[in-house]
N, C-alpha and C positions, 0 to 999 in steps of 0.2 A: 094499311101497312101489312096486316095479318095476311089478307086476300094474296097480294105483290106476294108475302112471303113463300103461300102455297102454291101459287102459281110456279115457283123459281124451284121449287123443290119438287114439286110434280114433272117440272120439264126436266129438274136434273135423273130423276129415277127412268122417267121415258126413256132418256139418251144413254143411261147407260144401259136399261132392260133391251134397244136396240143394239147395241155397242157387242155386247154379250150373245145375241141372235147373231149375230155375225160372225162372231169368235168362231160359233160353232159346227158354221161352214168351212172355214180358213184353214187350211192343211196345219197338222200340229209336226210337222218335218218336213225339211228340204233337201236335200241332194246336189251340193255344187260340186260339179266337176270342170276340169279345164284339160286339155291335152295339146304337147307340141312334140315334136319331129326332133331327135338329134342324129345329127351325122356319126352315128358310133355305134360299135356291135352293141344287143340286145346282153349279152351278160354283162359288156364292162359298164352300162349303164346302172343294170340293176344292182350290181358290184359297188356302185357309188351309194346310190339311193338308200339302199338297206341298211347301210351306217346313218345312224341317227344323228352322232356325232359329227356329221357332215352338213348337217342340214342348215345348222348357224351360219355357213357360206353360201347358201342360194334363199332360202326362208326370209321373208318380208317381215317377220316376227321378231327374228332374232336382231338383226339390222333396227328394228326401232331404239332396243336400247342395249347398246353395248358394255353396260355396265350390270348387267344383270349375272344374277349367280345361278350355275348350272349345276346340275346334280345328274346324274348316273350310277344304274348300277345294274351289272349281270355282264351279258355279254355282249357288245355291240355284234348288231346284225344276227341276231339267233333270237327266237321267241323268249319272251320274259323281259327282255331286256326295259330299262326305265328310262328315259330323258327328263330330269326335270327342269323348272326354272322359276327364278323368284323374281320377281323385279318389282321399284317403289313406281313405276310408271302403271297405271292403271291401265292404260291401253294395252298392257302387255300382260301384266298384273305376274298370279299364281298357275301354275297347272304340271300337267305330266305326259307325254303319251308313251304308251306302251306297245311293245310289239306284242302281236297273239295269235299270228298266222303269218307262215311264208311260204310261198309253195312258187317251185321254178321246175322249168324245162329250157330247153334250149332256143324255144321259139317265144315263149310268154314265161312270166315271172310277175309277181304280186305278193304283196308285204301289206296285210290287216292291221291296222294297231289302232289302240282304243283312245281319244284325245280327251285327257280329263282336268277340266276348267276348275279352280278352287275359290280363284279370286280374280277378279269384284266380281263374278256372278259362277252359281257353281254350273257345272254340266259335264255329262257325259256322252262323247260324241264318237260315231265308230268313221276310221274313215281309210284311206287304202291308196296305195300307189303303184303302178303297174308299169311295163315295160312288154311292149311286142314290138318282136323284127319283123322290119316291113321290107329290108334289103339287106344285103350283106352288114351295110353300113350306116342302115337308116333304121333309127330306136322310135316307136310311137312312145309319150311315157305319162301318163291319166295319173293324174292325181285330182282323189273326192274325198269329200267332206260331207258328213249326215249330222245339218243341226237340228236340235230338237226345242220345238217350244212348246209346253203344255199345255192346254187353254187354261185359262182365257188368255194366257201372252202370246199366244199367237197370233192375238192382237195387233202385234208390234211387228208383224210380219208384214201389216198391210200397209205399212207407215215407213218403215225401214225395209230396204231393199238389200236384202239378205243374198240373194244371186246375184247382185252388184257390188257388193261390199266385201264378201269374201271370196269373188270368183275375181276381183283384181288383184288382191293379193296373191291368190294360186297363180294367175298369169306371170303376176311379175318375179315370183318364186319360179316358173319354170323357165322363165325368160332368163332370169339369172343362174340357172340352170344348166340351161343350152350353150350360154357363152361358157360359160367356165369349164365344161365338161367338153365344149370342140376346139377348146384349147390345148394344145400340143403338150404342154407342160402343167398341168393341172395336179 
């Protein structure tokens, strides 16, 4: 019985002293981006975008639970500004993002803000949305996301597909997006 037990305990420490060599190849950040095409000038897109307060109408996030409570403060669309949100749905949970760069011209434009996760897990994530004219009438508009896992839960990067999981989301945020925004009356 003694033997069996050393046995079971020697293979549990192998697999994890393997587990942890692995960890430590495994990128400890990702970089998801997504980008699509709207029929509309380059500033009246970023014009929408950079209100945070907008985002509850195209955001896959906000849509999970519409009972959630929203906090802001400063000034929509100007650096500093806050978006928060609280909700009992854990998928959704606690967090914030802030704005902390804007920089436009007439051809590109891009809005930095910092996305910071409090609950169910905490994190601090940089991530950025941009708009280039590609035609009078055609907006590219890039929205990324930098998560970060620190080893050894980068782990969990090899197991959960972290550019699948949140690079649908972004799709389907710009996908609701596009519609709402080459709608006439928006």
């Amino acid at each position: 019985m003694f033997r069996l037990l050393k046995k079971i305990l020697l293979g549990l420490l192998l697999l994890i002293g393997i587990l942890l060599i692995v960890a430590w190849f495994l990128p400890t950040e990702i970089e998801v981006t997504r980008t699509t095409t709207i029929a509309k000038n380059q500033s009246e897109v970023f014009g929408y975008i950079r209100l945070l307060e907008n985002q509850p109408k195209y955001g896959v996030w906000w849509k999970a639970d519409p009972n959630m409570k929203i906090t802001n403060s400063g000034t929509d669309g100007q650096v500093g500004f806050v978006h928060g949100w609280i909700s009992k749905d854990d998928n959704v949970g606690e967090g914030q993002q802030k704005i902390i760069k804007i920089s436009t011209d007439s051809l590109e434009s891009r809005m930095d803000m910092e996305l910071k996760f409090i609950r169910p897990f905490e994190s601090t994530n940089p991530c950025y949305m941009q708009t280039k004219q590609k035609a009078s009438n055609k907006t590219e508009v890039v929205w990324s996301i930098t998560s970060k896992m620190p080893y050894p839960f980068n782990l969990m990067g090899a197991v959960m597909n972290m550019e699948d999981m949140l690079g649908s989301d972004l799709e389907k945020g710009l996908k609701n997006l596009k519609v709402l925004l080459e709608k006439e009356d928006y």
